[in-house]
mmCIF file of the N, C-alpha and C atoms, coordinates in Angstrom:
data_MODEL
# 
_entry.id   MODEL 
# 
loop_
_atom_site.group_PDB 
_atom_site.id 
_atom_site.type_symbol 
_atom_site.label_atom_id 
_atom_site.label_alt_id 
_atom_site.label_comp_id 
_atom_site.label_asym_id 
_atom_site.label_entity_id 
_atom_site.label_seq_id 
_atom_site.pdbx_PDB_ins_code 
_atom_site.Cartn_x 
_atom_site.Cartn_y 
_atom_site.Cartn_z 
_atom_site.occupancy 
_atom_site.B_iso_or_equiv 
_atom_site.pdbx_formal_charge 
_atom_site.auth_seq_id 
_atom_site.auth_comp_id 
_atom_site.auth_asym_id 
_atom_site.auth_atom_id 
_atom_site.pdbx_PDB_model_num 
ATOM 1   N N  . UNK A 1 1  ? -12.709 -4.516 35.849 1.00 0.00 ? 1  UNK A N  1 
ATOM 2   C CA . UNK A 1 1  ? -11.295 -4.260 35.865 1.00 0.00 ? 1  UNK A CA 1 
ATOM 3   C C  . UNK A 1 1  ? -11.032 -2.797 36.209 1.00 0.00 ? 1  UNK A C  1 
ATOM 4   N N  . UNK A 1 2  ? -9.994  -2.571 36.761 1.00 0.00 ? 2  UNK A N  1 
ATOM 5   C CA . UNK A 1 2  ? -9.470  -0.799 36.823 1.00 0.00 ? 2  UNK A CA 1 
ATOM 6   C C  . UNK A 1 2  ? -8.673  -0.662 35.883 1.00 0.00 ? 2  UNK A C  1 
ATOM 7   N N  . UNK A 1 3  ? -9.194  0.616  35.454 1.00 0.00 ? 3  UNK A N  1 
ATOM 8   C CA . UNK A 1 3  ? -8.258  1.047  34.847 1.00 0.00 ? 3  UNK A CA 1 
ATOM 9   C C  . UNK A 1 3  ? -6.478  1.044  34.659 1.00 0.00 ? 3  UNK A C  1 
ATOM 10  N N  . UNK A 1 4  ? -6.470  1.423  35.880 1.00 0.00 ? 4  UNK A N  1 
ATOM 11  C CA . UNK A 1 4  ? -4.837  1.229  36.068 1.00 0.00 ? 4  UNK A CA 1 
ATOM 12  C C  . UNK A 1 4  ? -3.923  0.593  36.045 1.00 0.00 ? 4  UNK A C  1 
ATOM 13  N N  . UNK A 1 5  ? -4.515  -1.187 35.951 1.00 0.00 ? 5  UNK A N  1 
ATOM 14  C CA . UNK A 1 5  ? -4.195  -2.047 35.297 1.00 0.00 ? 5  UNK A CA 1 
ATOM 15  C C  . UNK A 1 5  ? -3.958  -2.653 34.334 1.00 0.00 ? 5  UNK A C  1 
ATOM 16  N N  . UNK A 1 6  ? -4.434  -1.410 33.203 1.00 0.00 ? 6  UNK A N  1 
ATOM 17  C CA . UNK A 1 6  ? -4.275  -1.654 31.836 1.00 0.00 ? 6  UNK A CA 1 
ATOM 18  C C  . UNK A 1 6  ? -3.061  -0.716 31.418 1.00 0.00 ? 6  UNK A C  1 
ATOM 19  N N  . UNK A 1 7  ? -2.609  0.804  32.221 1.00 0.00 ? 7  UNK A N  1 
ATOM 20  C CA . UNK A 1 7  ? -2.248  1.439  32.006 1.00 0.00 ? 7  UNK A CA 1 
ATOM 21  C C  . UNK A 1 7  ? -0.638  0.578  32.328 1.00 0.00 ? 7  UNK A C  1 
ATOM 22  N N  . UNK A 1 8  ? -0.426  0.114  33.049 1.00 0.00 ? 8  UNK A N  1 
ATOM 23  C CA . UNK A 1 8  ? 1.122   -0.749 33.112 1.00 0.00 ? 8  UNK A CA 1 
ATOM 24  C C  . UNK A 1 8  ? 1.713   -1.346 32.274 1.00 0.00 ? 8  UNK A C  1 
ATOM 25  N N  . UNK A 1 9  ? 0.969   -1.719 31.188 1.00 0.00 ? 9  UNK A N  1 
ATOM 26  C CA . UNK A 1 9  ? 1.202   -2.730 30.089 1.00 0.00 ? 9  UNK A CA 1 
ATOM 27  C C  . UNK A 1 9  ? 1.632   -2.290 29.287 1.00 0.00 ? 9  UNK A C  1 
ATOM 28  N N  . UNK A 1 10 ? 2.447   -2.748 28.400 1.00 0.00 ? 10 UNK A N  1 
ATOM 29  C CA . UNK A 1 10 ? 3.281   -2.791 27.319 1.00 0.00 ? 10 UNK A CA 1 
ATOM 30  C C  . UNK A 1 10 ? 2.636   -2.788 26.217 1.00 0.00 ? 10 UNK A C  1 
ATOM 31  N N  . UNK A 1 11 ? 1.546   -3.112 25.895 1.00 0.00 ? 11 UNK A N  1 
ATOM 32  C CA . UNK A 1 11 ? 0.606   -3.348 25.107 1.00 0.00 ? 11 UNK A CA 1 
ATOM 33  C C  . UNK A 1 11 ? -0.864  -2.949 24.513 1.00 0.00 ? 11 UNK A C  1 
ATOM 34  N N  . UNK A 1 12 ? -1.564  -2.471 23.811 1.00 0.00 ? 12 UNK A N  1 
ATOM 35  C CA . UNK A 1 12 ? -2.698  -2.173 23.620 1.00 0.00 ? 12 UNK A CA 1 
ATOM 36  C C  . UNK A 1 12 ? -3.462  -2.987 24.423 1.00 0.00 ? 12 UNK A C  1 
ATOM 37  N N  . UNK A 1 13 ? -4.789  -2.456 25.419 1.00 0.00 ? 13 UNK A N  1 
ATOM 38  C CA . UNK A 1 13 ? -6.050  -3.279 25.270 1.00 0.00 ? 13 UNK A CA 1 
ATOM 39  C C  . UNK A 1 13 ? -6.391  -3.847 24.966 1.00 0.00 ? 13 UNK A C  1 
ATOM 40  N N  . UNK A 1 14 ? -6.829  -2.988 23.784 1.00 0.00 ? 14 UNK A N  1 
ATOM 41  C CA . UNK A 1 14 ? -7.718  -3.969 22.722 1.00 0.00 ? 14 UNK A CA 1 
ATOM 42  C C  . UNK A 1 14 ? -7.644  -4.488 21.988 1.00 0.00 ? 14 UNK A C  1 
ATOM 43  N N  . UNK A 1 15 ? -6.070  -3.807 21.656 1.00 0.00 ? 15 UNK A N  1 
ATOM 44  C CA . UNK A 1 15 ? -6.155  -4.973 20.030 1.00 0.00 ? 15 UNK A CA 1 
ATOM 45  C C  . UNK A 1 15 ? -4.488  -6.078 20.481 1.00 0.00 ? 15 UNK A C  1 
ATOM 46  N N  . UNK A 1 16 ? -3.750  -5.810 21.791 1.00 0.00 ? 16 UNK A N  1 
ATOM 47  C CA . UNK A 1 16 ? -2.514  -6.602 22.325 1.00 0.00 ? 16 UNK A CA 1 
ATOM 48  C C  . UNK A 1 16 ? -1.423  -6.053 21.333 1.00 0.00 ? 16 UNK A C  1 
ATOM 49  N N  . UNK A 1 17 ? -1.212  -5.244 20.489 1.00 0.00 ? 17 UNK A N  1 
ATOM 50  C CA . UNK A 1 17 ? -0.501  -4.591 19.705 1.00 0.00 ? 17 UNK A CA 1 
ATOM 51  C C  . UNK A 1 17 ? 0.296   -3.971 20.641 1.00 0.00 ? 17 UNK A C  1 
ATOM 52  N N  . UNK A 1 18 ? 1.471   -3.528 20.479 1.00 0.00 ? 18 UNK A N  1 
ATOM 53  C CA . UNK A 1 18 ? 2.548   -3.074 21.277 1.00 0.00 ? 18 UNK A CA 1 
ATOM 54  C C  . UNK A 1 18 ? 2.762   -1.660 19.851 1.00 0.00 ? 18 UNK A C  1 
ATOM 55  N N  . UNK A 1 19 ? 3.772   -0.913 20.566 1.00 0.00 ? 19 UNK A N  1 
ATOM 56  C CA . UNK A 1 19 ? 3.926   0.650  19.517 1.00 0.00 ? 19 UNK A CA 1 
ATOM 57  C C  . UNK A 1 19 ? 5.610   0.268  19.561 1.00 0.00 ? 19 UNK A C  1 
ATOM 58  N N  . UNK A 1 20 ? 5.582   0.411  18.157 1.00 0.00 ? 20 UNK A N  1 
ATOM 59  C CA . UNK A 1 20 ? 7.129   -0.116 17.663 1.00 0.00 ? 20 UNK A CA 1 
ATOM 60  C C  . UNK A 1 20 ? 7.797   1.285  17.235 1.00 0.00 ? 20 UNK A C  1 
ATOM 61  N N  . UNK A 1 21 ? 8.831   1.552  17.523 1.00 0.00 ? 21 UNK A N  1 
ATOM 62  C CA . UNK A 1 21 ? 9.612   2.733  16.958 1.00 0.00 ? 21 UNK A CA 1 
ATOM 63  C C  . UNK A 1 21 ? 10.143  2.221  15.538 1.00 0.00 ? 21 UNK A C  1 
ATOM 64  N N  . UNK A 1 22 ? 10.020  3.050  14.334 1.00 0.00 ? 22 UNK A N  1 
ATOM 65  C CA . UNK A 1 22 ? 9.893   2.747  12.973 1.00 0.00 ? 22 UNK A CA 1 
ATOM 66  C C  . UNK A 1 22 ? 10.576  4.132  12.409 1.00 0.00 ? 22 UNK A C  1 
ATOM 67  N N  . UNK A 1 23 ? 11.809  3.771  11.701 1.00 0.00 ? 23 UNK A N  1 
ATOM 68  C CA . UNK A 1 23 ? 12.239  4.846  10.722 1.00 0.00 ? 23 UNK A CA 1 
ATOM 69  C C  . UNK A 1 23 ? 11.776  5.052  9.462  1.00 0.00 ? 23 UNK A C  1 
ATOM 70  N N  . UNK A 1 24 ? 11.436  6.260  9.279  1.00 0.00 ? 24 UNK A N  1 
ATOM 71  C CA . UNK A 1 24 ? 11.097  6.312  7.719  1.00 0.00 ? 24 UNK A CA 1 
ATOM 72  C C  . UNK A 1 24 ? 12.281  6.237  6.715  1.00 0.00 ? 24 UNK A C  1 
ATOM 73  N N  . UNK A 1 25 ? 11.334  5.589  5.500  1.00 0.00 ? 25 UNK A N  1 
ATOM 74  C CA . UNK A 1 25 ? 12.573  5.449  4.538  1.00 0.00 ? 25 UNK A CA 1 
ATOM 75  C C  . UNK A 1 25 ? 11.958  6.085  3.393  1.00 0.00 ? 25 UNK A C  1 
ATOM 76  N N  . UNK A 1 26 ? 10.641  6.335  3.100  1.00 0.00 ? 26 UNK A N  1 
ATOM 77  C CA . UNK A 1 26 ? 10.272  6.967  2.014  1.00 0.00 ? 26 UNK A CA 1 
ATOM 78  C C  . UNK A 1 26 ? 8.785   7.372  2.486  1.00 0.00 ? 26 UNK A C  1 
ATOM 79  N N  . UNK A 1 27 ? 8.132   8.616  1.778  1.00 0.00 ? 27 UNK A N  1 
ATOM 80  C CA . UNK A 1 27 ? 7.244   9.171  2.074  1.00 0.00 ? 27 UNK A CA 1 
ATOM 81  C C  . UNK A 1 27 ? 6.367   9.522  0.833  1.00 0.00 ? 27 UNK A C  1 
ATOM 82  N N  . UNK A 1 28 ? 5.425   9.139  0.864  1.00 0.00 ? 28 UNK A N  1 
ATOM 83  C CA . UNK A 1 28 ? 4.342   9.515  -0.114 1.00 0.00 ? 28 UNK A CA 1 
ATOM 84  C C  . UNK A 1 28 ? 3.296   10.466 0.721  1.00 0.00 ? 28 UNK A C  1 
ATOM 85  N N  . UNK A 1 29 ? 3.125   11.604 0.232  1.00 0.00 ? 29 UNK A N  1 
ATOM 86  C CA . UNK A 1 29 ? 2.482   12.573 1.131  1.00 0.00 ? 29 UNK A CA 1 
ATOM 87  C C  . UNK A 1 29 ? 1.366   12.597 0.265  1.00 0.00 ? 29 UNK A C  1 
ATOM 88  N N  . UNK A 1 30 ? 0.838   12.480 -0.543 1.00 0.00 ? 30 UNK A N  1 
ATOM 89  C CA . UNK A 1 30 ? -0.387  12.284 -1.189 1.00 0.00 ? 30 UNK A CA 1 
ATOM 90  C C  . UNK A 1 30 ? -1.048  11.164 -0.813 1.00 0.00 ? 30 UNK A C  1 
ATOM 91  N N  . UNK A 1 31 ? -0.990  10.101 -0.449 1.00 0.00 ? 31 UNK A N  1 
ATOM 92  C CA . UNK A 1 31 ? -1.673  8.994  -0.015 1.00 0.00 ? 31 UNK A CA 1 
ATOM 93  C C  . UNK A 1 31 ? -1.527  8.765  1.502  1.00 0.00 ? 31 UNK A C  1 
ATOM 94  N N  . UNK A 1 32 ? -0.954  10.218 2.193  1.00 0.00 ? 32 UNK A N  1 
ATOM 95  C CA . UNK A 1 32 ? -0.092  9.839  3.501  1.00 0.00 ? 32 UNK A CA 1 
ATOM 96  C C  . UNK A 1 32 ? 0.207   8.817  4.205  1.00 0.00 ? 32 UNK A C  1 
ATOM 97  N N  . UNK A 1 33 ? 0.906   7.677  3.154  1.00 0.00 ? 33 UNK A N  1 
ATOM 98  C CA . UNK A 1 33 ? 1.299   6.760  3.980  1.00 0.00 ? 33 UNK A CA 1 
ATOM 99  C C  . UNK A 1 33 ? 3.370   7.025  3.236  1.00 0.00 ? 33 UNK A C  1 
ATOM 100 N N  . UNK A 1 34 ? 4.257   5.934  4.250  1.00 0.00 ? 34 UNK A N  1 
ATOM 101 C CA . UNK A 1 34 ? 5.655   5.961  4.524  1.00 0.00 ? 34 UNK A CA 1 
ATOM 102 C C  . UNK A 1 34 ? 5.641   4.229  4.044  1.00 0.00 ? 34 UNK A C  1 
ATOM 103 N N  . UNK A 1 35 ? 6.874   4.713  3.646  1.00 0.00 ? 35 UNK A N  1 
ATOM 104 C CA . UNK A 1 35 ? 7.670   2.962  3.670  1.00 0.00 ? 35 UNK A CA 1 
ATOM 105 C C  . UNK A 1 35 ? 8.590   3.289  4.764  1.00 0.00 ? 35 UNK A C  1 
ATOM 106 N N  . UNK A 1 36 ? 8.407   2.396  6.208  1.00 0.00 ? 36 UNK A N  1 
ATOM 107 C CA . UNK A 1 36 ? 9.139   2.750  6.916  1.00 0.00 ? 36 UNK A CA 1 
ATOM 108 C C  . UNK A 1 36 ? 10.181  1.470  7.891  1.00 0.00 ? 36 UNK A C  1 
ATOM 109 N N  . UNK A 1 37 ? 10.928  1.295  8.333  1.00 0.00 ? 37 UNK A N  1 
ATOM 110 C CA . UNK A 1 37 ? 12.003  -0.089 8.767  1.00 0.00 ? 37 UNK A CA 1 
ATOM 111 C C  . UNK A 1 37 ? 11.847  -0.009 10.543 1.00 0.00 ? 37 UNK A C  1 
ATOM 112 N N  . UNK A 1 38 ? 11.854  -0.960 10.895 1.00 0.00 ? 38 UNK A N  1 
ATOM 113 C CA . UNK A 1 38 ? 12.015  -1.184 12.464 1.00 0.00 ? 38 UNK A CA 1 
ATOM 114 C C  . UNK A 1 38 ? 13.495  -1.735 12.635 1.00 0.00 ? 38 UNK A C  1 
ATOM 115 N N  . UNK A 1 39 ? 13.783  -1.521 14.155 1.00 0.00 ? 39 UNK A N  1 
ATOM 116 C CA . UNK A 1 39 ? 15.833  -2.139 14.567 1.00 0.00 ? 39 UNK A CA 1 
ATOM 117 C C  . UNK A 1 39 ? 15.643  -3.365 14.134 1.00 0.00 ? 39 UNK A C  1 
ATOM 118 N N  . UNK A 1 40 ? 14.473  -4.222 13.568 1.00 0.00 ? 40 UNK A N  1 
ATOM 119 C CA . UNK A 1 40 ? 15.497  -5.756 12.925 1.00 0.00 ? 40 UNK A CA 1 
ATOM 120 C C  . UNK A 1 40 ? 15.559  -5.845 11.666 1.00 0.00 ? 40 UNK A C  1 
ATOM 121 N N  . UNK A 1 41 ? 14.924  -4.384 11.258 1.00 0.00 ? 41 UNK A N  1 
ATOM 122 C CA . UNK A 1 41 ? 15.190  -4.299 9.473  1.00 0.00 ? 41 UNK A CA 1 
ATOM 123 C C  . UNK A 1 41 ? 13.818  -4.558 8.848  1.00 0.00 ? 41 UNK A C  1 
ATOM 124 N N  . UNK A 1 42 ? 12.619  -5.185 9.778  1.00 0.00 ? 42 UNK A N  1 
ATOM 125 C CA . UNK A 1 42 ? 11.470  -5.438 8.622  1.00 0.00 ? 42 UNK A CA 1 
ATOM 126 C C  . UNK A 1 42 ? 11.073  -3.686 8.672  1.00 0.00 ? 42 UNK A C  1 
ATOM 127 N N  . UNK A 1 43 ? 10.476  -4.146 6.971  1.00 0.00 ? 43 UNK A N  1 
ATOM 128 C CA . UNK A 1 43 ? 9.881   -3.169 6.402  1.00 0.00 ? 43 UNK A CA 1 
ATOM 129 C C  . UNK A 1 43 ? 8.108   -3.144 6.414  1.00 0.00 ? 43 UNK A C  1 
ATOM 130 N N  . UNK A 1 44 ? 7.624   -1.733 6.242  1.00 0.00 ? 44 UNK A N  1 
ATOM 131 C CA . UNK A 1 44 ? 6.372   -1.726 6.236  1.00 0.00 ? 44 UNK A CA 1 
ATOM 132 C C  . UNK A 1 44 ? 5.842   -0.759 5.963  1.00 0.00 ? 44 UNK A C  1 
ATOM 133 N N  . UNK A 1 45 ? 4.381   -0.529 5.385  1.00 0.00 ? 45 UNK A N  1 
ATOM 134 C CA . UNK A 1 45 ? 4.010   0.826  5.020  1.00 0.00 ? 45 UNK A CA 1 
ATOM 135 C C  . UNK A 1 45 ? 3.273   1.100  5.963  1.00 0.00 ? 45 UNK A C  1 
ATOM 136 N N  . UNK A 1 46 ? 3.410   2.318  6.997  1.00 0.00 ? 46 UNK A N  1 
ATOM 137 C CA . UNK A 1 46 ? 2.285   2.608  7.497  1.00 0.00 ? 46 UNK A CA 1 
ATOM 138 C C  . UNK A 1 46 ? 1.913   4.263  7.353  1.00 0.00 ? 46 UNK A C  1 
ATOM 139 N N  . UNK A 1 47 ? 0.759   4.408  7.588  1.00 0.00 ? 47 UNK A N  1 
ATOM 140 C CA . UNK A 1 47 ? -0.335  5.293  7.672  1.00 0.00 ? 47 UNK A CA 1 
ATOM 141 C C  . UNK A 1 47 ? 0.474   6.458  9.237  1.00 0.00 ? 47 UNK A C  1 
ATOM 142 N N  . UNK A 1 48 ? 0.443   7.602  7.658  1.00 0.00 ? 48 UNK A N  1 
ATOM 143 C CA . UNK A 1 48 ? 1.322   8.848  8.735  1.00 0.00 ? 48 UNK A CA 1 
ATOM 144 C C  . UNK A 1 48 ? 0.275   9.920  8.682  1.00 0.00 ? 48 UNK A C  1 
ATOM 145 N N  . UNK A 1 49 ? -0.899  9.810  8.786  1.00 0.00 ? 49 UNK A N  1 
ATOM 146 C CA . UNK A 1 49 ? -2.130  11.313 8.447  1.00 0.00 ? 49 UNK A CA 1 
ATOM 147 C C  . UNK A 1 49 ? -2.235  11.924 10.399 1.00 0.00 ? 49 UNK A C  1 
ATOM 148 N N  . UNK A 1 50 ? -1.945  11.594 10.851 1.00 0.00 ? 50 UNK A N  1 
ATOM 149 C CA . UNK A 1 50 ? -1.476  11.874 12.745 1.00 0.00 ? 50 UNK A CA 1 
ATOM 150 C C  . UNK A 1 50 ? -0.336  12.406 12.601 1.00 0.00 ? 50 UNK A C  1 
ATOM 151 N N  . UNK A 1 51 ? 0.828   12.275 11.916 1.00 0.00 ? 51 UNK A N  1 
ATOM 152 C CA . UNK A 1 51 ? 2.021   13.009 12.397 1.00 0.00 ? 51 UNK A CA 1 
ATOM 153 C C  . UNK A 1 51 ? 2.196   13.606 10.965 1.00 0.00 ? 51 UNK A C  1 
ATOM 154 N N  . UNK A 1 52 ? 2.767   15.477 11.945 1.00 0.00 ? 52 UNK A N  1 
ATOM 155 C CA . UNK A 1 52 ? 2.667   16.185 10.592 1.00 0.00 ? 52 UNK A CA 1 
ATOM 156 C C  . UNK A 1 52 ? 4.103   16.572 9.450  1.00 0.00 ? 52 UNK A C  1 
ATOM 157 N N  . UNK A 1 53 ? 4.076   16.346 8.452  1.00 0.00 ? 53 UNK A N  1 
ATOM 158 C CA . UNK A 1 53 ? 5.027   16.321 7.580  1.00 0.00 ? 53 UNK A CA 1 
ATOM 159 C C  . UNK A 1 53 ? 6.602   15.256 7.941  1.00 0.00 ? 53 UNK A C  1 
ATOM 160 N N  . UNK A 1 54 ? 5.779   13.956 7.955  1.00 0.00 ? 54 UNK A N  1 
ATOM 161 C CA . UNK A 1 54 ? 6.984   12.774 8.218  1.00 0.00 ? 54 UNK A CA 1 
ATOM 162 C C  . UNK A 1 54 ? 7.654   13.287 7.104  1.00 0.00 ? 54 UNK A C  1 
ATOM 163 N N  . UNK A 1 55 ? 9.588   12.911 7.480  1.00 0.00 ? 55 UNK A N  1 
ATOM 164 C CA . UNK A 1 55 ? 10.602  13.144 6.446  1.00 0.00 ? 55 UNK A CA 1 
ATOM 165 C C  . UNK A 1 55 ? 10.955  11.449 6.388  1.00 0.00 ? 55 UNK A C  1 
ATOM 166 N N  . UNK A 1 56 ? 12.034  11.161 5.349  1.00 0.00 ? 56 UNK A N  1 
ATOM 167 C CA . UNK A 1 56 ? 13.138  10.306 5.738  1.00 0.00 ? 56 UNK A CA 1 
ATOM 168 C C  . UNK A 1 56 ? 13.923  11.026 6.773  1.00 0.00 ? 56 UNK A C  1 
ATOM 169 N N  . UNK A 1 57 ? 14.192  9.382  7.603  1.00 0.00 ? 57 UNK A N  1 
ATOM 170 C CA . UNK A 1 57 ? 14.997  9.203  8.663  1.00 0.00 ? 57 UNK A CA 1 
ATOM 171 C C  . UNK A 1 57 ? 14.442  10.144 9.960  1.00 0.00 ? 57 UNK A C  1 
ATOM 172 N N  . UNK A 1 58 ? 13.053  10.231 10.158 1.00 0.00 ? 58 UNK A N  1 
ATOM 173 C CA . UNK A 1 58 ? 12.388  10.271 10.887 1.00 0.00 ? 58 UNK A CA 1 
ATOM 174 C C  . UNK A 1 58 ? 11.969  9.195  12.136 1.00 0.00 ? 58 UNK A C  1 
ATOM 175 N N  . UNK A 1 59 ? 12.342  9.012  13.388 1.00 0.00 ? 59 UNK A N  1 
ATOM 176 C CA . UNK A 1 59 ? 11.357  7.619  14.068 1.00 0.00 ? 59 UNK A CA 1 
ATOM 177 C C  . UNK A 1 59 ? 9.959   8.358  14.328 1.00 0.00 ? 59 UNK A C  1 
ATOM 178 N N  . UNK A 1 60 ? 9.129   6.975  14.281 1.00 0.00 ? 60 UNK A N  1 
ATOM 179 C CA . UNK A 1 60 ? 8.124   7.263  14.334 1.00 0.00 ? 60 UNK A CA 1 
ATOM 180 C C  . UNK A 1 60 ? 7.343   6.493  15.446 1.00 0.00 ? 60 UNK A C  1 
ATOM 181 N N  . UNK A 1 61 ? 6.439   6.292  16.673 1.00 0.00 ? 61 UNK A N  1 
ATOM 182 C CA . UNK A 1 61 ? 6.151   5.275  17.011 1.00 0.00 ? 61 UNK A CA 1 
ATOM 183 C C  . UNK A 1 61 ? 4.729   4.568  16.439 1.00 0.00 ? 61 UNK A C  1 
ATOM 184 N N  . UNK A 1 62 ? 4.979   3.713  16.197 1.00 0.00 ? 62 UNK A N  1 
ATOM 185 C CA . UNK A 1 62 ? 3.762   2.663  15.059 1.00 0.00 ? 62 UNK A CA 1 
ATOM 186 C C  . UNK A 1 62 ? 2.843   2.077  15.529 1.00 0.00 ? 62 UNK A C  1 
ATOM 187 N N  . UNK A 1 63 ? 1.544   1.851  15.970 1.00 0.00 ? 63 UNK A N  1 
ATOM 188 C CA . UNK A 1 63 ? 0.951   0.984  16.587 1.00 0.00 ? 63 UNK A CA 1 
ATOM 189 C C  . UNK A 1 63 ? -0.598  0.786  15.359 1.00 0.00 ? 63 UNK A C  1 
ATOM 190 N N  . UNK A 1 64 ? -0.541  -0.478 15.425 1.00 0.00 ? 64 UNK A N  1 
ATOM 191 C CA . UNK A 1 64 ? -1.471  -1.325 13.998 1.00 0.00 ? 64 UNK A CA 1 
ATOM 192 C C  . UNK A 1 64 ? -1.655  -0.662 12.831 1.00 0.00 ? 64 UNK A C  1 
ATOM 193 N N  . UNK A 1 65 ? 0.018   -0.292 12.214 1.00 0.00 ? 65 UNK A N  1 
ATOM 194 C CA . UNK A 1 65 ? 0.327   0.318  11.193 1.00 0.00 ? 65 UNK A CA 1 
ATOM 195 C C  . UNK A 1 65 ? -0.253  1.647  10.530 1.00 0.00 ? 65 UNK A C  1 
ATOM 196 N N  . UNK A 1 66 ? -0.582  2.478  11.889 1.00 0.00 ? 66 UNK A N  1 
ATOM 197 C CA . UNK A 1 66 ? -0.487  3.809  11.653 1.00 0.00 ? 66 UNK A CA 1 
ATOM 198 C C  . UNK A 1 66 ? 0.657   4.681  13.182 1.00 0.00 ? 66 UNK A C  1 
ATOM 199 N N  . UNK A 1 67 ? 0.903   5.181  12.160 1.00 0.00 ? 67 UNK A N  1 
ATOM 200 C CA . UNK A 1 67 ? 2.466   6.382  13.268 1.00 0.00 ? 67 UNK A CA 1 
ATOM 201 C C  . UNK A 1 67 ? 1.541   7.141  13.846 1.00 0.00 ? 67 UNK A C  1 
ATOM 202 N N  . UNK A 1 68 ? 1.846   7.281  15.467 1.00 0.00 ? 68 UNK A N  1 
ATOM 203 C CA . UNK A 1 68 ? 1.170   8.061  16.067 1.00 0.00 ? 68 UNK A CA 1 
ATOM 204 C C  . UNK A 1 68 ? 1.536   8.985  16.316 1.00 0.00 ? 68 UNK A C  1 
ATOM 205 N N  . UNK A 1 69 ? 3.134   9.043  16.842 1.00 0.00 ? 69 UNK A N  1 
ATOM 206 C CA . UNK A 1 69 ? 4.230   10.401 16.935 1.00 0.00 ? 69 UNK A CA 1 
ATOM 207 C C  . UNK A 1 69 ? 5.502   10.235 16.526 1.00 0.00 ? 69 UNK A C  1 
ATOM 208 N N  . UNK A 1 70 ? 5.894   11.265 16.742 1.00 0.00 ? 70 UNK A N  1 
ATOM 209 C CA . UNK A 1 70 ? 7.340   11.495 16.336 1.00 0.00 ? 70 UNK A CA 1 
ATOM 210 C C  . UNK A 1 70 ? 8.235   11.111 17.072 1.00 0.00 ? 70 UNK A C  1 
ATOM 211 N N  . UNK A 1 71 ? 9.393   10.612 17.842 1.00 0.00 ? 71 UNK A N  1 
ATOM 212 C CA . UNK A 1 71 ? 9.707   9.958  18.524 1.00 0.00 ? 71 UNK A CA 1 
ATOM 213 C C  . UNK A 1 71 ? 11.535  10.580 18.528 1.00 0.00 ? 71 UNK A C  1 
ATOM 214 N N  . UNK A 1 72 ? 12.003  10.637 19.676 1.00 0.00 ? 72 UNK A N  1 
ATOM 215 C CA . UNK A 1 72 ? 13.932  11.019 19.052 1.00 0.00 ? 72 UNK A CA 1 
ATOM 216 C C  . UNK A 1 72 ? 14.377  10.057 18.871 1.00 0.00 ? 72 UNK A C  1 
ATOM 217 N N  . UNK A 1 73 ? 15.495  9.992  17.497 1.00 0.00 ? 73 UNK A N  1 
ATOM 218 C CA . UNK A 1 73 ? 16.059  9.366  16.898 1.00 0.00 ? 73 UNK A CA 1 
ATOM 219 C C  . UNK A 1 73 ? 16.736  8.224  17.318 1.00 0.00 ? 73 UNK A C  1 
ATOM 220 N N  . UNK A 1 74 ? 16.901  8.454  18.927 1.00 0.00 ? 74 UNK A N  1 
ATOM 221 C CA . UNK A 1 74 ? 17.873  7.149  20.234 1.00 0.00 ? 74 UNK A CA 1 
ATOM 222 C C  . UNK A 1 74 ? 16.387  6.201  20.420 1.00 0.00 ? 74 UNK A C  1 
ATOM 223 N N  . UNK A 1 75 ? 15.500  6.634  19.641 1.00 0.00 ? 75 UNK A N  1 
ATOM 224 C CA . UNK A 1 75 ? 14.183  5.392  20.072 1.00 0.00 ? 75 UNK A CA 1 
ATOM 225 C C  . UNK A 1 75 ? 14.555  3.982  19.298 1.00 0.00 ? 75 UNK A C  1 
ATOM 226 N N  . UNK A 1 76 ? 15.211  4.317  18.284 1.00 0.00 ? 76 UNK A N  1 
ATOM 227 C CA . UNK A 1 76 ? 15.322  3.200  17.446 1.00 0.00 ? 76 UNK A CA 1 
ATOM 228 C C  . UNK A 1 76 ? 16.665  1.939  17.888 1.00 0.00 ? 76 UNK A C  1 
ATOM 229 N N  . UNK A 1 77 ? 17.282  2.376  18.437 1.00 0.00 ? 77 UNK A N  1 
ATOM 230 C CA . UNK A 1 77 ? 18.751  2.044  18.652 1.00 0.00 ? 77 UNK A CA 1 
ATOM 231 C C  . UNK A 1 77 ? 18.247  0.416  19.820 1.00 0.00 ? 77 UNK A C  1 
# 
């Protein structure tokens, strides 16, 4: 396969996971993980030790429930 054919996709490789934009709603910085909501409202905890000092009402983009970056706030909408 080429590469560049993977790079078009919407989706992870390897694992078919897509990166969801996710607001934080609460932050535990000792265990660095977030309780954080996606635009249809589900909730979820994921793993924020990649992005530095998540707040509430932060987006985040999520991929297999760890935040990879920080994202502007029109990501979620």
């Amino acid at each position: 396969m080429i590469a560049d054919e993977h790079c078009a996709s919407d989706h992870c490789i390897t694992c078919a996971d897509e990166g969801i934009p996710m607001r934080v709603l609460l932050v535990d910085s000792d265990r660095e993980l977030a309780l954080c909501v996606d635009a249809a409202g589900a909730r979820s905890s994921v793993e924020v030790a990649l992005v530095a000092h998540p707040s509430p009402g932060d987006v985040l983009l999520v991929h297999a429930g760890t935040a990879l970056t920080r994202l502007d706030a029109e990501a979620l909408t």
